[in-house]
Structure formats: structure tokens, C-alpha cells
C-alpha positions in Angstrom: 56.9 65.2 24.7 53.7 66.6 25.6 51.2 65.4 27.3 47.7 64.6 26.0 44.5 64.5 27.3 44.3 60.7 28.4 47.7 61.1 30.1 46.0 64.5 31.4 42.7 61.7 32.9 45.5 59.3 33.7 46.9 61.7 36.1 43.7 62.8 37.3 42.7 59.7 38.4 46.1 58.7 39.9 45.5 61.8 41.9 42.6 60.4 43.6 43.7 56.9 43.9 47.4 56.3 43.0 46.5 52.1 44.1 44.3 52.3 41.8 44.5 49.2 39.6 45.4 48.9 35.9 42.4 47.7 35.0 39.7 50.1 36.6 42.5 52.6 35.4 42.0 51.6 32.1 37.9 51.4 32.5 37.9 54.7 33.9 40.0 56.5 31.3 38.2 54.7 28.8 41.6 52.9 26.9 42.6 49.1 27.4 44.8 47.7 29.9 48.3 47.2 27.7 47.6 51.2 26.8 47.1 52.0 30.5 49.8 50.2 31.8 52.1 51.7 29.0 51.0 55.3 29.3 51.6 54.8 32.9 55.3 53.4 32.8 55.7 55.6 30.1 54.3 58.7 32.9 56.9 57.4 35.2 60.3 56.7 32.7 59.9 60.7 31.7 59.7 61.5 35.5 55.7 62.9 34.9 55.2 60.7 37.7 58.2 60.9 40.5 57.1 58.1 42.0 54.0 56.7 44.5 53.4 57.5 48.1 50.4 57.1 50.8 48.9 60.5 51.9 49.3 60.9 56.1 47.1 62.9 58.3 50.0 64.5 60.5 47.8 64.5 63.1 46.9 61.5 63.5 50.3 60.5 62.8 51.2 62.5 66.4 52.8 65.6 64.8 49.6 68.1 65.3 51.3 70.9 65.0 52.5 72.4 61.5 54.5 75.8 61.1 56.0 77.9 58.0 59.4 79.2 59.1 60.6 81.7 56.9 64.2 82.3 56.7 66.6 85.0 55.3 69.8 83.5 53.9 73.3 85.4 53.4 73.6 85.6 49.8 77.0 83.4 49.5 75.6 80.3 51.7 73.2 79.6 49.2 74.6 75.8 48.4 75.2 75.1 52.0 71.9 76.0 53.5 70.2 73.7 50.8 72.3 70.7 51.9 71.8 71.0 55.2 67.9 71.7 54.6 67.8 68.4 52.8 69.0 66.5 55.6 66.7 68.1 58.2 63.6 65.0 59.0 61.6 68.1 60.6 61.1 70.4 57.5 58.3 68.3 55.1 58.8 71.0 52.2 60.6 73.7 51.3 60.7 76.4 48.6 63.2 79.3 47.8 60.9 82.5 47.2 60.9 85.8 46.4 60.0 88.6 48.4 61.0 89.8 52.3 62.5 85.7 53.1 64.7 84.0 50.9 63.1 80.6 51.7 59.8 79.3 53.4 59.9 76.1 55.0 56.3 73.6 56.6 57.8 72.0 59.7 56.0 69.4 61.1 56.1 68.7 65.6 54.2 67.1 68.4 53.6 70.9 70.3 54.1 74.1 69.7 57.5 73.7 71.8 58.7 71.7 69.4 57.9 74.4 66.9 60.2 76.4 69.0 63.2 74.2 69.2 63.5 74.0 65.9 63.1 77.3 64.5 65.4 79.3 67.2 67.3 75.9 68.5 68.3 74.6 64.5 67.4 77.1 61.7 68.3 80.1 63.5 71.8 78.6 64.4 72.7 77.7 61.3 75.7 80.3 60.3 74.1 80.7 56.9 70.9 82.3 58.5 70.7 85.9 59.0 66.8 86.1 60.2 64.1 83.5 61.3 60.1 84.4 61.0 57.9 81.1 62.2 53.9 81.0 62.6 51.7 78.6 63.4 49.5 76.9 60.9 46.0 77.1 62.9 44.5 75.0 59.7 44.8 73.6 56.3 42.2 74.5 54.1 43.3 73.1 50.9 46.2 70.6 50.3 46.0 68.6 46.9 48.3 66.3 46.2 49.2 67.7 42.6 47.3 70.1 40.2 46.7 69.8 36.5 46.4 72.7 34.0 42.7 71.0 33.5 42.2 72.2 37.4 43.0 75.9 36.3 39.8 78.1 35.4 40.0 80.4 32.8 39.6 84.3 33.9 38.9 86.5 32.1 39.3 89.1 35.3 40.9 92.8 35.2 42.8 93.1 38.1 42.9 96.8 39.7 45.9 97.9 40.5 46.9 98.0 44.1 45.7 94.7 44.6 48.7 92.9 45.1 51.2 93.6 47.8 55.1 93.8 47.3 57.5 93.2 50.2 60.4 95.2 49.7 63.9 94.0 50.0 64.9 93.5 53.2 67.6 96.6 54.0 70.6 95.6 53.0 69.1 93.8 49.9 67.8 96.5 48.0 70.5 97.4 45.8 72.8 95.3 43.7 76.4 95.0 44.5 78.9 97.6 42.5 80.8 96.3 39.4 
């Protein structure tokens, strides 16, 4: 079902305080407790919500060092580079993408040379790797813990072409297999 706009200020407010309580929920969304607390279990039984968590500087947790490793993946060890990605602590997210690397992952590490380790010492041992690119994340500008399709601006912008820039198949890649 779709959501409306006071599960839409539900969520917004979560977003800024998921310990809020039910009643300055309910106060600040402008509907009564028993609603609140019922839109919210009902946010979390259809998996709207995926669940509650604290929000941890990494660097004052003692990891102050952040990477993206991107990785190129041979095309038939698709299903066993995701498991064993799952099962790696260091890697806080992944995501497959498009483009020169099949997948981009944010590592997390106490120094740069644990950086290192991991990217040549794991990822780029893993049989189902074909090519490892890591950089260093210097500093994060923006990192919000969910958007909304409120958040979005509407634009109304003509974008020139040119603007955007395509990475090409890595060689190899370009061309799809014969029938």
C-alpha cells in the first residue's frame, strides 16, 4: 500500500530521532498516540522500516579511516562474491553498479594500512575478482540516514548534453557473448 503523508512526517521524524517516544511522536505529527503507535508497527510489519539502530561516528569509534574499493567481478562468480561480501565485518556497505566496476564497496579501518590489507590482502585474492581500484575517503560531506521523496526538489533544469560522463566497458566487456 502506499504511503501517505503522516507516514511520510512519521518517517521524517524517525529520521531525526528514531528513540523518539510515541507520544512526542504523536505531538509532533499532529495524530494520537494509538494512531502513532499503529502507523509505526504498521511501518515496520511492511518492512517500511527495517528495523532501529544508533548512528556511530567511525572515528570516534577508532576506525578513522574510510575507503571505497571498487571491484571488477568475473561475470560467472556473481553468487559467490556476494556471499562472501556478506560475511566480510570490514566492508560497512556495498552496492553492485554500473559502469567501469561491477561493485563499489565503504570499508571502514584504524590506518590507511589497514586500508591496504584489505583491499590487495582480501578483496583482491578472492578468485572471483578480476581487478581492485581503492581511494581514500579524505571526508564525508553528506551522509543521511534515509531520504524521503518529500527531500527531493523539483527541477525543472535542461541538462546540456555532455554533461554526464560514461565509463565504458571495461575491454573484454564491451560486447555480449555470441548465441
Amino acid at each position: 500500500m502506499p504511503l501517505d503523508d503522516v507516514s511520510y512526517r512519521i518517517l521524517d521524524v524517525l529520521r531525526d530521532n528514531g528513540r523518539v517516544s510515541i507520544a512526542a511522536l504523536a505531538h509532533r505529527v499532529g495524530i494520537s498516540r494509538a494512531n502513532a503507535y499503529t502507523r509505526v508497527e504498521s511501518l515496520v510489519h511492511d518492512g517500511v522500516i527495517a528495523g532501529f539502530s544508533a548512528r556511530v561516528d567511525p572515528a570516534k569509534a577508532g576506525l578513522s579511516i574510510g575507503a571505497l574499493v571498487f571491484v571488477t567481478v568475473f561475470p560467472q562468480a556473481w553468487a559467490s562474491f556476494r556471499e562472501r561480501i556478506v560475511e566480510m565485518p570490514d566492508v560497512e556497505w556495498c552496492a553492485i553498479t554500473t559502469g567501469e566496476h561491477d561493485a563499489m564497496l565503504l570499508i571502514r579501518a584504524v590506518d590507511v594500512s589497514g586500508v591496504h590489507e584489505f583491499s590487495t590482502g582480501v578483496i583482491a585474492q578472492l578468485p572471483e575478482v578480476r581487478t581492485v581500484v581503492s581511494v581514500v575517503v579524505l571526508d564525508e560531506v553528506v551522509r543521511r540516514p534515509y531520504l524521503l521523496p518529500s527531500d527531493l526538489p523539483e527541477r525543472e533544469v535542461e541538462i546540456p548534453l555532455g554533461m554526464t560522463r560514461w565509463t565504458p566497458a571495461s575491454p573484454g566487456r564491451d560486447a555480449l557473448p555470441p548465441r
